[in-house]
N, C-alpha and C positions, 0 to 999 in steps of 0.2 A: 547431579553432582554426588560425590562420597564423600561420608562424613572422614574427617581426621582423628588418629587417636585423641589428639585433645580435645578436638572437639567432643565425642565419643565419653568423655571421662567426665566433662560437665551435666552428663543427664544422670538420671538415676532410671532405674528397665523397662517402667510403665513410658517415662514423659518419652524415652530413647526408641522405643516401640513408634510411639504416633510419629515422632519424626522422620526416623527409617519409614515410614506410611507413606505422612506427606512428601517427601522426596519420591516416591515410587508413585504416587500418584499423578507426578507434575512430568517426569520424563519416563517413558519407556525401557532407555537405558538401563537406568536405576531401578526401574520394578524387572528388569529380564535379569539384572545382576542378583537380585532378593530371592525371585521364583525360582532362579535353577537349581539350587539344591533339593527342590521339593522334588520335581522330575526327572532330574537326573544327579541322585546324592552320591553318585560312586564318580561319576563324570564332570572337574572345575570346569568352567566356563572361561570360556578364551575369549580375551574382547582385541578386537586394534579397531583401525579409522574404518575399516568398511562395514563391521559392526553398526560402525557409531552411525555411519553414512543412509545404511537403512532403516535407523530408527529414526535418523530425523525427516527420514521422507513417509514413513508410515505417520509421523507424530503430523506431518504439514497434511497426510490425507485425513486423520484424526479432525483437523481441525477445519478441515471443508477447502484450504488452498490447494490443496492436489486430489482432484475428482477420478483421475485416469493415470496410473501410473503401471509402468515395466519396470523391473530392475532383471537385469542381465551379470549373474554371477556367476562364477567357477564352482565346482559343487563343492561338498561338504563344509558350506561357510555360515551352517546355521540355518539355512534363510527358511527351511519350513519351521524349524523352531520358534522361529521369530514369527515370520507371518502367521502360521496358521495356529500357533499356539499363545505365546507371551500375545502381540495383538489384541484379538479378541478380549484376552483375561485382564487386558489393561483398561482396554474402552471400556469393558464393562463397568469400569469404578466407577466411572463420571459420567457413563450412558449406560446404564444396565439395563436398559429396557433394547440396545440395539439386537440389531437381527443380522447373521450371516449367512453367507452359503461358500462352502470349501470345495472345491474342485482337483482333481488329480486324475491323466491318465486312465489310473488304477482308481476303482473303490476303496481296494481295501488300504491303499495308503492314506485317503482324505479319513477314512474309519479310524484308523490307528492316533492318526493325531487328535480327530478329536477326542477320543479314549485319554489321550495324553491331555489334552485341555480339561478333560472333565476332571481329570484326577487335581490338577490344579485346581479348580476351582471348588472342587469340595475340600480342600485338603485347609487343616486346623493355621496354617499360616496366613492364608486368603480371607478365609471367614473371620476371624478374630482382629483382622487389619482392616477389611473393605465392607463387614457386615454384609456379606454377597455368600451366597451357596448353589448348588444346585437344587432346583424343582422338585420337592416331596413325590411326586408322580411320574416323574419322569426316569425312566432306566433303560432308553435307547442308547444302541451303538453308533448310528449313524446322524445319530443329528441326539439333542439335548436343550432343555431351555434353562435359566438359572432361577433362579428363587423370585425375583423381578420381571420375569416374562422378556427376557433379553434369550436370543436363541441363536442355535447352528446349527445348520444341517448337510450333511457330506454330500457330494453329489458327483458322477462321472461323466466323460467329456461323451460325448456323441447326442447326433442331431435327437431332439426330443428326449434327451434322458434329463431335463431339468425343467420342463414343464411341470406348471400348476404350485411353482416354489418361489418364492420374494424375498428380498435381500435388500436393505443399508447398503451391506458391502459386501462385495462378492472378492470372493480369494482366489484366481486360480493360479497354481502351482505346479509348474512340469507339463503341461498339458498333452506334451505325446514322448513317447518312449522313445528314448536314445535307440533304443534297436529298433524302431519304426520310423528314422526321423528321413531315410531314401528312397521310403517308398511315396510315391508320390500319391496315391489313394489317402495313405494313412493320413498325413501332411494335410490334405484337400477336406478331408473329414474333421480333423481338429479346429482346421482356419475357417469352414463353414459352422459350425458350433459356435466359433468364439465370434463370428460376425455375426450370426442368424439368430442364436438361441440366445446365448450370453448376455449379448447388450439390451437384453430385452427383461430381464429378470429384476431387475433394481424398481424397489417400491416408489422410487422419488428420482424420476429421471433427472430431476434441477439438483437435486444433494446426495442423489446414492453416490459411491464410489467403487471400484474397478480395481482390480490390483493385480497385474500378472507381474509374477514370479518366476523367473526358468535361467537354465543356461541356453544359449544357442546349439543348434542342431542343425542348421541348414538356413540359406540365404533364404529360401521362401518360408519362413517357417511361420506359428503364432507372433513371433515379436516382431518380427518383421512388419506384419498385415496389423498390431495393435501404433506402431509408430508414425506407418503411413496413414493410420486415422488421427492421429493428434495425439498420442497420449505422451503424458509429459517421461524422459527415458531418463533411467538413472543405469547407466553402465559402466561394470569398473573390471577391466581388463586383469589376467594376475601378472602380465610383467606387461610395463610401462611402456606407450610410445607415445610422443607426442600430439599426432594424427588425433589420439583419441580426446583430444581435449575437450570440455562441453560444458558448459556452465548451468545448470538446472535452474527452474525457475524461483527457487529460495533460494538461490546467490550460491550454492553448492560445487563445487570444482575438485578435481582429484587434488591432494597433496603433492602428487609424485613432480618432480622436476626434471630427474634422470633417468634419460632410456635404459631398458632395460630392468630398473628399480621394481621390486616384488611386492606384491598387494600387500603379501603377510609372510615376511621371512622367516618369521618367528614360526609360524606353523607348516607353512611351504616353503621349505625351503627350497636351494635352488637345484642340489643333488634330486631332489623330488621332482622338481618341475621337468628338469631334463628326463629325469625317469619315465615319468608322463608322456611326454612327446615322444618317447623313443616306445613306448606299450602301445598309445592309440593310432601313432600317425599323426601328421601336418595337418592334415583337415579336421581329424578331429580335436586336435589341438586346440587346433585354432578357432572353432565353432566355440566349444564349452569351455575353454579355459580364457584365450581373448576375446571371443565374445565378437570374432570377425570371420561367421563362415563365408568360404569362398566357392564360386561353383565349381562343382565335379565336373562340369559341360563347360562350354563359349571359352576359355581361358584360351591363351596363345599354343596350348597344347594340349592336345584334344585326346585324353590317355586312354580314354576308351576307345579309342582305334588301334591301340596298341595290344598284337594279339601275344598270350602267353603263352609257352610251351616246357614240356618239359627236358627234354633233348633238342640239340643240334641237327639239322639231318647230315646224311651223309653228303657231302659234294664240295668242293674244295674250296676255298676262303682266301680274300683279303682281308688283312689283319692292323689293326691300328689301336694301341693306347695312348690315351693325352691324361695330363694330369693338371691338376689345376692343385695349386702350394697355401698353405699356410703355415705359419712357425711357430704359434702359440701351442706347446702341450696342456693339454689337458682343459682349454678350455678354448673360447672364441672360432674363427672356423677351422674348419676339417682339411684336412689334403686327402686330395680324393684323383685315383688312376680308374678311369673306363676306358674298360675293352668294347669295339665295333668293332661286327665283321662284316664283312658283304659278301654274299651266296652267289657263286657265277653263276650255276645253274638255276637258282629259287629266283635269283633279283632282288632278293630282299637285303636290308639291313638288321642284323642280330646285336643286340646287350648282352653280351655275353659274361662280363664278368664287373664288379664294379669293386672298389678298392677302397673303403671310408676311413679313416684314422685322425685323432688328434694329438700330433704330433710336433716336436722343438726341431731343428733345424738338423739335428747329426741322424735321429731317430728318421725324419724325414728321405732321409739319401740312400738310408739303408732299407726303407723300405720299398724305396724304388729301383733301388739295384736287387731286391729278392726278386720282384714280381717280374723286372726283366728277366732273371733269370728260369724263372716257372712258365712264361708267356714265348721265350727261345727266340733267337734272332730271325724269325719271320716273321715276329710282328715289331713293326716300324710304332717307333716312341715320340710324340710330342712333349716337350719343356715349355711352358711359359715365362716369358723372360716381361719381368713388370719394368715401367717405365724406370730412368734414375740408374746408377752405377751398381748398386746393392743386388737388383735385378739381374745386372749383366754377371756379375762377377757370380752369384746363385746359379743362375743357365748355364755357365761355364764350367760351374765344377761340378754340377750334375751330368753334363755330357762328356766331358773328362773319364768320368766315373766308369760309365756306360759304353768303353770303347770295345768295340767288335759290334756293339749292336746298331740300326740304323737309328740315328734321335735327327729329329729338326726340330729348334729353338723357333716357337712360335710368337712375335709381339703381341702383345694385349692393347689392342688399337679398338677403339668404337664401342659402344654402349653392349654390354651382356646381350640386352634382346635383341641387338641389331645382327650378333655374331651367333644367335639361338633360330633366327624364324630359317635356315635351310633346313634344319633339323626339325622344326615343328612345322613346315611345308609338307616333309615325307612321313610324318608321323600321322599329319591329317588323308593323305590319301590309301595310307594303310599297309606301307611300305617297311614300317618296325615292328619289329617282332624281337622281345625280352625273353631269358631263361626264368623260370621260376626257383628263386633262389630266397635266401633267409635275406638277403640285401633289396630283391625286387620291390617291397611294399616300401618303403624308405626310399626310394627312387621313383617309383611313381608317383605319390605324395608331394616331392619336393616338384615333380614335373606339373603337376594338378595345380600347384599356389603357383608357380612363376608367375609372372613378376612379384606378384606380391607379397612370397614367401623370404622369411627371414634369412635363413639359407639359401646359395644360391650357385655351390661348387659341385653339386653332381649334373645342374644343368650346363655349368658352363666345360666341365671337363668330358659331358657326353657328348655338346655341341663342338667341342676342337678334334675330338676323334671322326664326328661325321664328316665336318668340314673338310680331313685331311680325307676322309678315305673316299667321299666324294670327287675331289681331285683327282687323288691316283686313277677312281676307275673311268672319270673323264678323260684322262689322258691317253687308259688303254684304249678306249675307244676311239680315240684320234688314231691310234697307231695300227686298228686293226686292216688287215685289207680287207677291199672293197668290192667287189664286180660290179664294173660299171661298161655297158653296152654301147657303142658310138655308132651314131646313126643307123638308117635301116637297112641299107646296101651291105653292110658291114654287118649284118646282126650275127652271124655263122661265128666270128672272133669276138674277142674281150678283150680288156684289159685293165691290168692291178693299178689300181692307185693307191 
């Protein structure tokens, strides 16, 4: 808890001193609130619920009810602050004799923070409140003991680099690089470490305790391999779905009620959040920030069969744009027009152009009557006309609009995936081929999560152009002639069907 002005006004500096102590002594929170301006006095401390959410799951392994614990956060929310710094500097109060071990990727990051730990802890606030210092003899970078024989010492991730070292508790943090998180060696190296060496490090296999820390990076990754061993999971998505609901073992549950609702609007906001998504991509979105990677492989579209290029070749084309609506500017989905072609000569199906905008209903019409205009009446237009009167009357004045060009008014009949798998049939045997364009990564991404991607209008506006142009070149092929040879006495003649 924080003391109140009045309360505040009833002490006098020495009694207000030990109080501010005890308070920092008894919760985490309150001594991370105290400590931060020792380490970071140009930088206030941001607190909201997931703050709080972490400290009460450090405070429950502090107290021996959580032995094994993951938290899975969005990044810059503090969390090596907290774990690898505030943590230790707090147990120390009431355990100064404990012992850790800091792990990171990187050496020199588990380095840096404990440089950062030490400085806290020799620093005139810590000493004069917790009678605790740093070790007379001691003046290492990578590990330190305190004045009580309580210690830490940094250590990096790979097999055999933390031998002949014992730990209370061991911290690891990040344990593989975001830029190593697809290589599957790198991955296999971390996850062998943190099974093989890791669990084996703790002085008191019945009371040490465990603590990974990370964002997700990949369905196979460390958190993944620490949850299918038991360990208790604290994850907190940065924008809400209900999916994710979870109740930890101290009775702990997200606040959020409302999809969509932001972990920390105050500091993410949501212009940020979209920023994000639209810098990293779907996947990685969704790995480090919800906290739900999904595979790159096995998904109902298999995008790595999907070859890129840079040009068109030369050879003549069937041409098809469908467009999938929505009417909200500037926020909720997208209205989105994709161009497929089909190569008569290649066989292939092309992506040739894709259309993304968030757009109100007048903004909308106009930008479907440019792009007819730029795309020229060879290529044939789908409309989706939504169920209900608002739909039809929508389809009508968009085709209205677009006279001289060929449109068919498409229904939206059957589940998204049911009217997506002809499109992710030819995708799988290698039959799509995309332009490399500033739009392509933004489209393959949304094809990589389907179904389970929040968006879902460049899959279905890419699946009504296949659909349609499929058709047509079925048809030609019904119409083409044939030579067909009747019997064998007759073989010298033919004839057209």
């Amino acid at each position: 808890m924080q003391l109140t002005p009045e309360q505040i006004a009833q002490y006098g500096p020495e009694a207000l001193q030990k109080v501010r102590a005890e308070l920092a002594k008894r919760s985490l929170l309150e001594f991370t609130r105290q400590a931060w301006p020792v380490i970071e006095p140009s930088v206030p401390l941001e607190t909201g619920w997931a703050i709080e959410a972490m400290c009460e799951h450090l405070e429950a392994v502090h107290k021996g009810d959580i032995k094994r614990l993951v938290i899975n956060i969005s990044p810059r929310c503090s969390k090596s602050r907290i774990t690898r710094v505030m943590f230790p500097a707090w147990k120390w109060v009431t355990q100064p004799h404990h012992r850790f071990l800091s792990a990171s990727y990187g050496i020199d990051l588990t380095t840096l923070d404990n440089l950062t730990l030490r400085r806290l802890v020799s620093s005139e606030w810590y000493s004069s409140n917790f009678n605790l210092g740093i070790a007379d003899d001691d003046g290492g970078k990578t590990g330190f003991s305190n004045s009580a024989g309580g210690s830490i010492r940094a250590v990096s991730i790979g097999t055999g680099k933390t031998t002949g070292y014992g730990a209370d508790t061991f911290i690891i943090d990040d344990p593989i690089n975001v830029a190593d998180a697809n290589q599957d060696s790198a991955r296999a190296d971390a996850i062998n470490w943190f099974k093989e060496s890791a669990q084996s490090r703790l002085n008191s296999v019945k009371n040490g305790a465990i603590v990974l820390i990370m964002q997700r990076v990949h369905e196979e990754d460390v958190a993944a391999v620490a949850m299918e061993m038991g360990y208790e999971k604290l994850i907190i998505p940065m924008s809400w779905d209900e999916r994710f609901r979870h109740t930890t073992s101290i009775g702990w549950t997200d606040p959020r009620t409302k999809d969509g609702e932001l972990m920390w609007a105050e500091r993410f906001p949501q212009w940020y959040i979209d920023q994000q998504r639209e810098n990293i991509g779907e996947y990685a979105y969704s790995a480090q920030y919800q906290q739900t990677p999904v595979p790159r492989k096995g998904g109902m579209f298999l995008v790595d069969n999907i070859r890129q290029i840079d040009e068109l070749p030369d050879e003549p084309f069937i041409a098809v744009r469908a467009w999938d609506l929505a009417g909200s500017e500037g926020k909720g989905a997208y209205t989105v027009g994709t161009k497929l072609l089909w190569g008569q000569k290649s066989q292939q199906f092309y992506v040739a152009d894709v259309v993304r905008q968030q757009l109100g209903g007048g903004a909308v019409r106009d930008l479907i009557q440019r792009v007819a205009d730029e795309d020229g009446v060879g290529t044939k237009i789908i409309i989706p006309r939504d169920p209900g009167q608002a739909g039809k009357v929508q389809s009508e004045d968009i085709v209205a609009l677009l006279a001289g060009f060929s449109v068919k008014v498409e229904a939206q009949s059957g589940s998204k995936e049911l009217r997506a798998e002809p499109f992710a049939s030819q995708i799988e045997i290698g039959k799509v081929t995309v332009l490399k364009r500033t739009w392509t990564k933004g489209w393959l991404d949304e094809l990589r999560f389907f179904p389970k991607s929040r968006l879902k209008d460049q899959v279905d506006a890419a699946a009504s152009a296949f659909n349609e142009l499929a058709a047509i070149t079925r048809q030609k092929e019904r119409k083409r002639p044939t030579l067909t040879v009747v019997g064998e006495r007759q073989e010298n003649w033919a004839k057209v069907v």
